[in-house]
N, C-alpha and C positions, 0 to 999 in steps of 0.2 A: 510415533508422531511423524507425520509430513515433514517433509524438509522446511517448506513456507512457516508452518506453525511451529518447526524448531527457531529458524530466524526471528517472528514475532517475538516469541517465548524468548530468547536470549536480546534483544534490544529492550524487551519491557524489563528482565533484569536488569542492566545497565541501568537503562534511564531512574528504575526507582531506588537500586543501591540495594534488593533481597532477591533472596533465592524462591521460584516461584516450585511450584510442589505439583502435583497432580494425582488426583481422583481415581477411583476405581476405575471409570471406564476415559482416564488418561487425559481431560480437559485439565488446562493450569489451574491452581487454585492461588492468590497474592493471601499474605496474611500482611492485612491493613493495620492491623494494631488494635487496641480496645476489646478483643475477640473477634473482629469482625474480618469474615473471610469473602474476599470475592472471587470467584468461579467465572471461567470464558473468557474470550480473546478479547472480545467487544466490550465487557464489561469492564475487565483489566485497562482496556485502553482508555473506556469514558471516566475511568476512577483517575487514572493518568492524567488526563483534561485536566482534570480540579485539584489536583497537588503537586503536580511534575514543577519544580521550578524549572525545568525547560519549556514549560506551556503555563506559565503563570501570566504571563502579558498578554494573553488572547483576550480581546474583548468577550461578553457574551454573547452576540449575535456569530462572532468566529468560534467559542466554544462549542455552539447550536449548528451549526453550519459541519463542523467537524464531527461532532459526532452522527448527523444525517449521513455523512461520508463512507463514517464505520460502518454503520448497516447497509448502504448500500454494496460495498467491498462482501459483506459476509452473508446478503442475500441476493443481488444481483449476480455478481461473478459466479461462473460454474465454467462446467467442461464440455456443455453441450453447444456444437458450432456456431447455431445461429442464434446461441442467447447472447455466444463473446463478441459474434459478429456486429451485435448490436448497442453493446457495453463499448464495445472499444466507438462506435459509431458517435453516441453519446459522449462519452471521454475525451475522444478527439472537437468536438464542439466546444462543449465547457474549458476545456485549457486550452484553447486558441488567442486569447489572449491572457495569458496565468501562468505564472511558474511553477507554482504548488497550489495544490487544492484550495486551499485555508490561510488566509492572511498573504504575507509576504516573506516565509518562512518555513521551512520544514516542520510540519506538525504530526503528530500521533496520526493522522488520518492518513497523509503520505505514506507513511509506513505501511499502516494495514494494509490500505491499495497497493500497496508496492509488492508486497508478500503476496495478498492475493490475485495479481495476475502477475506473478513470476513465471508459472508453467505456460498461462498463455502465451506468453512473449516468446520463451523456451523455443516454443512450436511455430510463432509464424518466420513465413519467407522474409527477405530484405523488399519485395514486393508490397507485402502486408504489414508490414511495418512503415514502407513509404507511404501505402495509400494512408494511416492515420498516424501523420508526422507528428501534430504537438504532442499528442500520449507519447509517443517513442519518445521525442524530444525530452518530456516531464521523466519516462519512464529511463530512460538512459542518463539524465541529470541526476537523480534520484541512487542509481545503483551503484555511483560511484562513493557514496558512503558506507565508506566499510562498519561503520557501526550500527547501519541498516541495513543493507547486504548480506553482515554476518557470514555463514557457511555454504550459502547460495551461491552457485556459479553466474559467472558475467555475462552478459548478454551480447552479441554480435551486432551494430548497426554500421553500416555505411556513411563514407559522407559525402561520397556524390551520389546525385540521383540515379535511379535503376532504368535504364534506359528498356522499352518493353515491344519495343518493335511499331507502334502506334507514330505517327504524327501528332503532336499536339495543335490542332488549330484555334 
């Protein structure tokens, strides 16, 4: 397993208090109770939504909101340039005025997003992290939780600006 989806895999333990298992071809499986198994990250996390007393106070429209978040984290984000170039471009819009994705609170979905651009972050300049400040800003507020973080190394930002040889007029 990925480092990312070891970190997901051990906060979704924490948060639900069970040991998650995994399939033939090594996706988590939760065992819900009653028989009932659930399979994948996304799935784990939206099962999460609806019984985590850590996420029991979300409204429904933040329920709905959170898990639009999930899917986006697990089919938007990828490793090809100009799709992260365009996720983080997005990202940095939407949380320009927001601290977390969802409510007023760290939720399930911060997570996922957090795991799933860890590598991207990994990899940009102190440049490209300043050009999209509030993701950094969310993304660097976010890592400082070791119990999201998990076994993921820490991210490097700056706190003053990257000066780039431009004038700003």
């Amino acid at each position: 397993m990925a480092a990312p989806m070891v970190a997901t895999v051990g906060y979704f333990q924490a948060v639900c208090g069970k040991q998650l298992k995994t399939n033939k071809s090594k996706d988590p499986i939760l065992d819900a109770g009653n028989g009932k198994k659930i399979s994948g990250l996304s799935n784990i996390a939206k099962h999460l939504l609806r019984v985590s007393d850590d996420f029991k106070n979300l409204s429904l429209e933040e329920r709905i909101a959170a898990e639009q978040w999930i899917e986006y984290a697990r089919t938007e984000v990828s490793t090809d340039k100009e799709a992260v170039r365009m996720v983080l471009k997005e990202l940095n819009a939407y949380l320009q005025d927001k601290v977390f994705f969802v409510a007023d609170r760290l939720t399930v979905a911060d997570v996922f997003m957090f795991h799933s651009l860890h590598a991207v972050f990994a990899r940009l300049t102190f440049q490209e992290k300043e050009k999209h400040i509030n993701v950094s800003r969310w993304f660097s507020n976010i890592q400082r939780e070791q119990a999201v973080r998990q076994n993921l190394s820490g991210v490097t930002f700056l706190r003053t600006p990257v000066y780039d040889g431009v004038a700003a007029h």
